[in-house]
C-alpha positions as a Markdown table, in Angstrom:
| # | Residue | x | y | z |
|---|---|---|---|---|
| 1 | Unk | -9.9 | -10.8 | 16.0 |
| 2 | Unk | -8.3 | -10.7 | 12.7 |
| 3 | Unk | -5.7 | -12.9 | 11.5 |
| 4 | Unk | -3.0 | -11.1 | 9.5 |
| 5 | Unk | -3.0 | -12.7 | 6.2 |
| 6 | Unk | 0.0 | -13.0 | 3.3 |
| 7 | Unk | 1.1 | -10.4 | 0.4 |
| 8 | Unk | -0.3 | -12.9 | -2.4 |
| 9 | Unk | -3.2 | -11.4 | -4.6 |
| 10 | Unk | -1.8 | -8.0 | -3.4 |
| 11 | Unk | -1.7 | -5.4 | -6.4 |
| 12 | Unk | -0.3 | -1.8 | -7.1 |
| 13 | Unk | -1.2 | 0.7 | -8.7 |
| 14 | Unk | 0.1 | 3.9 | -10.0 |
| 15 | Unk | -1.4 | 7.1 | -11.7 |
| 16 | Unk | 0.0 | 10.6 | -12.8 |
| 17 | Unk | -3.1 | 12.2 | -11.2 |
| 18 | Unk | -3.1 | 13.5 | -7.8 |
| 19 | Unk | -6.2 | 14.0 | -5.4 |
| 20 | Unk | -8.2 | 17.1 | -4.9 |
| 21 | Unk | -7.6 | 16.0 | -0.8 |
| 22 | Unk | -5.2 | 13.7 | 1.1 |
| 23 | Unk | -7.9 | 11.6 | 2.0 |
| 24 | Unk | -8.8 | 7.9 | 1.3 |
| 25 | Unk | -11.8 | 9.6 | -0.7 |
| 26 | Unk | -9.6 | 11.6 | -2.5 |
| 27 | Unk | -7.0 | 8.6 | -3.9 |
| 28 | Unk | -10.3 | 6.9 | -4.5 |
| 29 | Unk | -12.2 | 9.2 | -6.5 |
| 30 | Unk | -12.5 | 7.6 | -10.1 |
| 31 | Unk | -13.3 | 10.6 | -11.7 |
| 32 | Unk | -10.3 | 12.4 | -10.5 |
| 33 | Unk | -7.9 | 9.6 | -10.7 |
| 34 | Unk | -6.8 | 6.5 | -13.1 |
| 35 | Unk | -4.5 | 4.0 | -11.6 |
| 36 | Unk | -2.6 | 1.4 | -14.3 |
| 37 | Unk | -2.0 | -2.3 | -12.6 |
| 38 | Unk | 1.6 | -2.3 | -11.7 |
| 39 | Unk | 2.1 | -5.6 | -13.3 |
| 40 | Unk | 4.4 | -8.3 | -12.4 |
| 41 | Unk | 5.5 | -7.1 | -8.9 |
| 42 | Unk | 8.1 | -9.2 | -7.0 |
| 43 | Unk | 8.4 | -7.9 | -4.0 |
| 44 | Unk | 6.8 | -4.8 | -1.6 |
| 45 | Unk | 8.9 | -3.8 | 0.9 |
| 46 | Unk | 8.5 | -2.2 | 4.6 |
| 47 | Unk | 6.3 | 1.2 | 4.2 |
| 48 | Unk | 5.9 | 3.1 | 7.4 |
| 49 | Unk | 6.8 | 6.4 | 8.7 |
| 50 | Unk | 10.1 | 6.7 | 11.3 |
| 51 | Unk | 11.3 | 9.1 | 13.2 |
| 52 | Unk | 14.4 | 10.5 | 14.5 |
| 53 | Unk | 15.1 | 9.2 | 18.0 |
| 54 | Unk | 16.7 | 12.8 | 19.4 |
| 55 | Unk | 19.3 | 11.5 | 23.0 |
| 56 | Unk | 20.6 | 13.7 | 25.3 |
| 57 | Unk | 21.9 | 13.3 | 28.7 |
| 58 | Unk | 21.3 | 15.7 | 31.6 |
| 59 | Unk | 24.3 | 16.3 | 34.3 |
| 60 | Unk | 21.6 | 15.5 | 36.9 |
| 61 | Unk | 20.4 | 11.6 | 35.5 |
| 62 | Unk | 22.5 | 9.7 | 34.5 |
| 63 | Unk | 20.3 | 7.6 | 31.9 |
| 64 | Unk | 20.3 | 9.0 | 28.3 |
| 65 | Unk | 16.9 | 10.5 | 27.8 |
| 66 | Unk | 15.3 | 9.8 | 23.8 |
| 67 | Unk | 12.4 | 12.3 | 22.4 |
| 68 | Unk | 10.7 | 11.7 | 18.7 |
| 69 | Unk | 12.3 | 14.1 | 16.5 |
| 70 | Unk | 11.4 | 14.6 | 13.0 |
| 71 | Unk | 10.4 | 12.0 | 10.9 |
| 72 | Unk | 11.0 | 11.0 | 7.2 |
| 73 | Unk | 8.5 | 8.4 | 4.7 |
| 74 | Unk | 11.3 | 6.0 | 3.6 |
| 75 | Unk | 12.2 | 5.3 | 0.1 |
| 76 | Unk | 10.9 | 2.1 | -0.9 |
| 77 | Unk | 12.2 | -0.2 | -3.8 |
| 78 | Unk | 10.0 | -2.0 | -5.4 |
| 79 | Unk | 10.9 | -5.5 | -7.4 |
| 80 | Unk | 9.2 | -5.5 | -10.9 |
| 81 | Unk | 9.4 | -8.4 | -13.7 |
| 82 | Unk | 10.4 | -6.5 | -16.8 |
| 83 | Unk | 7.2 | -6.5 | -19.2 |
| 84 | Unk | 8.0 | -3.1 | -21.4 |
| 85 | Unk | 4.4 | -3.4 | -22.6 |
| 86 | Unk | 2.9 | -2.9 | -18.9 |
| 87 | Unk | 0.8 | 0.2 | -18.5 |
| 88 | Unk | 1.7 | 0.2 | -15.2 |
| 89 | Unk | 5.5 | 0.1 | -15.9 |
| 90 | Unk | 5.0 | 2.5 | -18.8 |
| 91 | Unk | 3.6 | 5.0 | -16.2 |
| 92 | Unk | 6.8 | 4.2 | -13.5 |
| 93 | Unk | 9.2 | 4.7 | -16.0 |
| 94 | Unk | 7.2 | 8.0 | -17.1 |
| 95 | Unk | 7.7 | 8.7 | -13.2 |
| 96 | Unk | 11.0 | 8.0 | -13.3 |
| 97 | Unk | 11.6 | 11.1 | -15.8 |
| 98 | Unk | 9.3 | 13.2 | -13.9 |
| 99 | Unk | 10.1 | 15.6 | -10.9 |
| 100 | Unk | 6.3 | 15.3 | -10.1 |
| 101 | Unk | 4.8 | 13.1 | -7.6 |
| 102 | Unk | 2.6 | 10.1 | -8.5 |
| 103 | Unk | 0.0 | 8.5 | -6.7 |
| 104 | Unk | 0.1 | 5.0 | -5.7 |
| 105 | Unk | -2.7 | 2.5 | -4.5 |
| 106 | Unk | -1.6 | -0.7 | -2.5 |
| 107 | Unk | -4.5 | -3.1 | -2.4 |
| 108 | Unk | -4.2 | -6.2 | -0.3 |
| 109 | Unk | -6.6 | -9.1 | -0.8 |
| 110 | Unk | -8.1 | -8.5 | 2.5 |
| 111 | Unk | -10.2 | -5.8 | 0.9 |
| 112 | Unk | -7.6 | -3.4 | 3.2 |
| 113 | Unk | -5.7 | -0.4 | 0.5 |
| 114 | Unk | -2.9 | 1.5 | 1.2 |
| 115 | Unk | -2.5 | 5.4 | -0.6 |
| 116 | Unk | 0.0 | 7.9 | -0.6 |
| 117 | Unk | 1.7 | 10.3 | -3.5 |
| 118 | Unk | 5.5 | 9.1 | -4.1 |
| 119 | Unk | 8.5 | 10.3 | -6.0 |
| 120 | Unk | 10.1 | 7.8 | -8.3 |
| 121 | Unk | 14.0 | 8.8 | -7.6 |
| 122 | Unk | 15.2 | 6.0 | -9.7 |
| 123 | Unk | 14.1 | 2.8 | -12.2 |
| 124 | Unk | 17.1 | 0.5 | -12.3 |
| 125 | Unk | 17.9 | -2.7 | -14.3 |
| 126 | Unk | 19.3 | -5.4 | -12.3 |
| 127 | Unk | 21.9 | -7.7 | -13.8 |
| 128 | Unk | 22.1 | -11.2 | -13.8 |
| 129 | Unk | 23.6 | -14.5 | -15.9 |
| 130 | Unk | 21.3 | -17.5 | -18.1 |
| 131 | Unk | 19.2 | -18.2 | -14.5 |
| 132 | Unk | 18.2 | -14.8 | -14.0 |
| 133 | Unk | 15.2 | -13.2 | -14.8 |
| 134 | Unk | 15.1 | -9.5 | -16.3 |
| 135 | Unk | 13.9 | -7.5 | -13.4 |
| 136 | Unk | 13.9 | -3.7 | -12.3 |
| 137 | Unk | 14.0 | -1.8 | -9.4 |
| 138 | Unk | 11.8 | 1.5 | -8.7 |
| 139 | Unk | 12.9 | 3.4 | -5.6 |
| 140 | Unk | 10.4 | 5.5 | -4.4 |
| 141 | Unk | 9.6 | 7.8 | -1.9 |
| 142 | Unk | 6.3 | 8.8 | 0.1 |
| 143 | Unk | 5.1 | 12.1 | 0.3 |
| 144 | Unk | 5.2 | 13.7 | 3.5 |
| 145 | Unk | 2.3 | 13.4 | 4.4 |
| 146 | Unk | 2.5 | 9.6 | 4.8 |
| 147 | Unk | 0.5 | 6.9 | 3.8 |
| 148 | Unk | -3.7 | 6.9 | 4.0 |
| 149 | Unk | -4.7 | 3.5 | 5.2 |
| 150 | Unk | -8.2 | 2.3 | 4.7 |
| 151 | Unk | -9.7 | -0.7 | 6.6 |
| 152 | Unk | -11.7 | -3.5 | 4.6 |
């Protein structure tokens, strides 16, 4: 049995190129693909696909009745240190200008990587007083087609 294990030495990546397939060999092909570190990441939030929960109740039972109905890839913000020189950030904020999807690479320091292609819909500054640090905000969203996981 595995034991789950903590975000720390987790590090994401982003590129303009997409893969040739939707596959974990696909994100991964180096030829095809060139990720920038996403430096100085705060914070990754909940990823995970969720569905609609469709009720209804029939005349005949009297319990309400739940079917999976469609689903929707959430829009995740991502917490980012403010480091203008970041090749990583540089290629966000290109993203953020872009009606194109990016590809994004989540690997965790179990050896385990998250991919999927995401839209960023918006690259905020957050505010703050003399004990705050500069930080943004990139809200993206995953493609359709979800999120490829690949084991360690």
């Amino acid at each position: 049995m595995t034991i789950p294990t903590t975000f720390d030495g987790a590090i994401i990546s982003v590129s303009a190129d997409n893969p040739a397939a939707y596959t974990a060999a696909g994100f991964a092909d180096a030829g095809v693909i060139t990720y920038a570190v996403l430096g100085e990441v705060i914070n990754l939030p909940d990823i995970g696909r969720v569905y609609t929960d469709v009720a209804y109740n029939s005349l005949a039972v009297r319990g309400t009745r739940h079917i999976k109905g469609t689903y929707e890839e959430p829009e995740i913000p991502i917490e980012i240190g403010v480091d203008r020189l970041d090749a990583g950030q540089i290629v966000l904020k290109t993203a953020s200008d872009s009606d194109a999807s990016f590809s994004f690479k989540v690997a965790y320091a179990s050896g385990e990587i998250d991919f999927f292609l995401g839209k960023v819909f918006s690259l905020v500054s957050a505010g703050g007083d003399g004990n705050t640090f500069r930080s943004i905000t990139a809200n993206v969203r995953i493609d359709h087609q979800g999120v490829v996981e690949v084991p360690a």
